[in-house]
Each structure stands twice: as C-alpha cells, then as structure tokens.
Steps between C-alpha positions, in 0.01 A plus 500: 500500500855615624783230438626668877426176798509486839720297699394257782629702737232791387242221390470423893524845666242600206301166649533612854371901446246356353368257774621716807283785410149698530338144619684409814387870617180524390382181545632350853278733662234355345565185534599526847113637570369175289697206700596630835888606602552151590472357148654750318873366536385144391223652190880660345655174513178318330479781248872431390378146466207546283721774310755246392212235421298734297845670298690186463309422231547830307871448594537147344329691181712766457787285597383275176366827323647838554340837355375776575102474564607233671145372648291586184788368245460173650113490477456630203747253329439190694175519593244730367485878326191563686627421900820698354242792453340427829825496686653796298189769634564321827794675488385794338325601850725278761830739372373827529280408864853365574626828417226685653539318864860568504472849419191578766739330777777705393333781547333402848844441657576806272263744751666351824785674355312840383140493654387799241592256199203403323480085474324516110750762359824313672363173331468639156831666578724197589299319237628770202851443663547142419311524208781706357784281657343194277485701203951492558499116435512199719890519562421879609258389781705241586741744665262670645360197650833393608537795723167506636467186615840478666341811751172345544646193579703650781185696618281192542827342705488777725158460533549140603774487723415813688159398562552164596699623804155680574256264475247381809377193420764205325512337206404172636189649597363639168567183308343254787251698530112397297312688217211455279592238183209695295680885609837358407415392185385883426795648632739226274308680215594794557823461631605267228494808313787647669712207391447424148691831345800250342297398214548831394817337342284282323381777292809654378666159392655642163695743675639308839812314405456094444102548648509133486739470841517860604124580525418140742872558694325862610184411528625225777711736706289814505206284635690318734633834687192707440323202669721528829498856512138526444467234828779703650286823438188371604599371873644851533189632414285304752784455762485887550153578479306183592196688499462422103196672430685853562718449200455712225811475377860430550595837533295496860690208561880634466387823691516324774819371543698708237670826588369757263821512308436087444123554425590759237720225309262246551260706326736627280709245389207211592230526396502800308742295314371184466146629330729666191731231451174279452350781275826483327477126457126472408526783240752262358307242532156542386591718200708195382164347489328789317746506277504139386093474439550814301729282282288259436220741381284532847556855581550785283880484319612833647535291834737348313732809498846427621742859550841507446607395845322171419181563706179425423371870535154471407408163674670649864278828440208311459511277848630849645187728361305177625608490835477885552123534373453227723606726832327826430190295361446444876606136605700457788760255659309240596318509212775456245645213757187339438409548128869400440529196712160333324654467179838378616329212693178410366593505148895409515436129414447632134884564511580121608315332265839507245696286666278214439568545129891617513655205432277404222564868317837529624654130612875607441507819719306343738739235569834756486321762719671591799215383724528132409166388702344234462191546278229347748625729755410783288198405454399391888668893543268591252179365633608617882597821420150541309304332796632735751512811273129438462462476893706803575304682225137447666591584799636833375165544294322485839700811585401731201241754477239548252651778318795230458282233300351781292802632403655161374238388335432796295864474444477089361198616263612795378877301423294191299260806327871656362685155412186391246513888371866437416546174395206600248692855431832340445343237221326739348689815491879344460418161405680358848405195662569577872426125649686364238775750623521391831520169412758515274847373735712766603828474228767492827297190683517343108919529522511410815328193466741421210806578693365265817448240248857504352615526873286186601618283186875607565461423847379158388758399229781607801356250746 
C-alpha cells in the first residue's frame, strides 16, 4: 500500500462524511414511522450511546492493534481463522448494501432535483463516480472529502437553524412526551446505523498517521457532533411537521420552510452530499477489508491488486460491481437497510470477542495503547454492547420480509460451500495452508510489541 497518510485533521472529516451520510436521510423517516415523532429526538441520543458501547471495543483494539482489515485482522489472529472467515463475508455483503443504500438515496433526492432522472441508472452512476475517485489513493479522496463535507456541513446547519425558528410544537414537548420501549428499540436499530460510519477509520489503519491516537481522537469527536446534529435534525423534523406519518423524507420537510434557493442547497449541498462522502468513505472502507482476506489466501489474489496510486483496484471494484448488481437485481431501500442492519447487530459480537484475549497475545501494546482502560471495563463493554446489539438486532429481524431471509441465507451457505472449495483448492493446487495463514501474527503487531516492550522496561529502569 502507498507510504502517502492522512493527517488527523483528514482522519476526522473522513470520519464525519462517513457517519453524516445516506443513513440520517434514508433512515429517520423510517424510524420516525416505527417510534412516533415524540421519541425520535431521544432514540438519536440512545443510538449514540449504544454506538460508543458497541465501537469502543473495536477502538481499544485498533488502538492496541492497528491495520488495515482492521475487524477480521484481529479475529483471525487472536481468536479464530474460521469467525475471521465468518466476519470477512459479513463484510463481503454489508460494504456493497452499504454502497447500494447510499447510492439509491442519492439518487431519490437526485429526482427532486430532475424528476425525468431515472433512480437505478443515477445509482449505478454516482456509484462508478466514487469508484474511480478510490482507485486515486486514500490521500486523493481525502481532499475530496475535505471539501465535501465542509458544504454539507453548512447545509445541514441551515437546515437546523432555519427550521427551528419554524417549528409548532417545542422541544420540551417531543422529549416529555411517551413511546413504545419495544418500537424504540427497532428504530435504535436502524438508526444506530446512521451513526457508526467512524469505524471506517478502523479499516484503513496502515495508511492514517499514528492510527493508534489519531483513529480513537476522530472517532470521539465525529460521534459526539454527529450525535447533536442528528438530535438537532430530528426535532426539526417533527417540530415542523408533527404529523410524522407524512414524512417521506427530509426533502418534504425543508420545503416547507426553505425558500427555493435554500431547498436547492439543502438538496444540493445536504444530502446529495452527505450520501457520496459516505460512498466515498465505505468504498475505502470495505475494500480495505477485501483486500486483507485476499492476503491471507480467502479470496482470489487478483483482489490483491494494488495500482500505482496505492489503491487497492481490484478489491474496491469488487464491493462496487457488488453493490451495483445488487440495485438493478431489484432490491430496494428498505430492503438493503434491513439486510444490512442484521449482520451489523446480530452477528457484531463475533468482532468483540478479541479483546478478551489482547492482552494475553499482545500484553505490551495493550498497556502503551492510547486508550489506557481498564481491562474489566472492556470486557463489561464487551458483554453490553453484545447484549444490546443482540436486542436491537431482533427487533430489526421482526421488520424484514421474506425475500430478506432468503436472500441471506442463500448468501451464508453459498459463502461456507466456497471457503471449504478453497481452503481444499489452495492445499492442493499451491500447496498453501490458508488457516495457518491467518493465524500467523501480522509482522508490524510482532515489532510493535517489541518496541512497547523496550518502552515499558525503559520506563521502569527510569522510575
């Protein structure tokens, strides 16, 4: 991979794109129609809750741990090859639905603008777009992010303050107000979604500048603000059209108290905005991914392929190609919302389980992370964050349709049918062992190790 980093400066605005982006537009209608206008406000500020329980864990990893893969590194060398695989074609479909939803909500705010547009070919569009912008290298979309979030983030300010001075009903009476415990715990699991997009940083460890402090100082800020402006959003939402179940989307919303000239930005430079900074970001992110199973043997080596600006090539074409089969193959919004949001709750404790095991694999990062936590914190995090991801999870599964299950499990079976074919092919045929592979320790987290040692005895002999 290129030698080029990004700065913490970029690392956050990359962390930011990423969370304020197709999610808070596709999804708070949704989960305004699950728990009621008045617990919408209150369901943002839980979500950012259970967000930082269920990614401070990953954070205190890659604090310890840093590399790209992030997620499946850690599993596959602390744990065990196999949840590695599992977690690894989690990924394989959660990146490109990612993908998919952002790019279908593009292209529905997309048709406000120019009604004739068709919503498929705009997706595939905008997806081809950003595809290409990857293929420049991570410092490359890091400008572009730059610039694209600094507009969006004015956008969703005007939408804010220029709403609020139009709102009917106070924000006093949308928090006081009651709602349904089992409704909000649906709509946390989907909106949770629209706050998680700073472990994209995670992913792209090797090329952020010292990942250990940078990637949790981001994560931390972008959270925080997205949280507040999400709250900030969703009053604004409900304050000006109380009558929830009207909302389609937040388009409707801005119409009417936006001159056109302000509803054309806020389309514009909104959300129009915030879905392709988070296709930028997730491009980034899950091809990372790709790209370090294909190292260890998992998927073919041509995924593998890094060009000359330092880009995986192959590994972003492949969640791209994914994601656009997936829209003309037929599913829609809510059915990528869904499909993605299943494996992201339900089966995210796999990712938590390393941290029980860290500081017996890795004792001397551990203890010179950046996140010095206490170890039984981590793991009460751990076991919350799995409790509640499990919770959030079901009630989302009571939301899908049957085409939903179908799809997912062929998915699962046809994903363990290919991993036996290959770990059998790649004996056989090249005399590799691919679980021995991914159990072998990654050669940076080896010198690192060494290095926190020396630090640790140093530190010792000066006291």
């Amino acid at each position: 991979m290129d030698n080029k980093k990004i700065s913490l400066f970029s690392c956050t605005l990359m962390g930011i794109g990423s969370i304020i982006g197709a999610s808070i537009f596709a999804t708070t209608p949704i989960a305004i129609k699950i728990v009621g206008g008045n617990g919408i406000v209150l369901g943002f500020i839980f979500a950012s809750i259970f967000v930082f329980l269920k990614t401070l864990p990953e954070m205190v990893l890659t604090s310890a741990l840093p590399a790209n893969g992030a997620s499946y590194m850690h599993l596959t060398r602390l744990v065990n090859p196999y949840v590695g695989i599992l977690h690894a074609f989690n990924q394989l479909i959660i990146g490109p639905m990612k993908v998919a939803t952002m790019a279908l909500t593009f292209s529905t705010y997309f048709k406000m603008l120019f009604p004739a547009s068709s919503e498929i070919l705009v997706a595939v569009i905008v997806t081809l777009i950003f595809t290409i912008i990857s293929l420049y290298g991570i410092q490359f979309s890091a400008k572009v992010q730059n610039i694209m979030v600094g507009v969006l983030l004015a956008a969703i300010g005007t939408y804010i303050v220029v709403g609020w001075g139009n709102t009917v009903i106070s924000l006093q009476e949308v928090i006081t107000s009651t709602f349904e415990l089992s409704k909000m715990w649906a709509a946390m699991g989907i909106m949770h979604g629209s706050l998680i997009g700073a472990n994209v940083l995670m992913y792209a460890a090797d090329e952020i500048e010292n990942p250990g402090k940078n990637i949790p100082i981001a994560f931390v800020i972008g959270t925080l603000l997205t949280a507040v402006l999400y709250a900030a959003m969703a009053y604004v939402t409900i304050g000006v059209m109380p009558n929830f179940y009207e909302i389609d989307n937040l388009a409707t919303v801005a119409e009417k108290f936006m001159s056109p000239a302000l509803w054309v930005f806020f389309i514009a430079g909104g959300a129009l905005l915030a879905v392709v900074t988070s296709i930028n970001s997730a491009i980034l992110m899950f091809s990372r991914s790709h790209f370090a199973a294909a190292r260890d043997g998992l998927f073919p080596e041509s995924i593998m392929k890094v060009n000359k600006n330092g880009a995986p090539s192959n590994s972003i074409w492949q969640n791209s190609i994914i994601a656009i089969l997936a829209m003309i193959s037929g599913f829609n919004l809510n059915d990528v919302i869904n499909i993605t949001s299943i494996p992201g709750l339900l089966l995210s404790p796999i990712i938590f389980a390393s941290v029980f095991v860290l500081p017996k694999r890795f004792p001397n990062s551990y203890k010179t992370s950046f996140l010095k936590i206490p170890h039984w914190i981590n793991c009460l995090i751990v076991v919350v964050a799995s409790a509640l991801s499990i919770l959030l999870g079901s009630n989302v599964l009571k939301q899908m349709h049957p085409k939903n299950y179908i799809a997912m499990i062929i998915f699962y079976i046809l994903a363990a049918i290919y991993t036996t074919f290959r770990i059998q092919y790649l004996k056989n045929k090249k005399g590799i062992d691919m679980i021995a592979n991914m159990k072998t320790p990654y050669e940076p987290w080896i010198r690192q190790e060494q290095q926190a040692a020396e630090r640790i005895s140093s530190e010792s002999l000066n006291s």
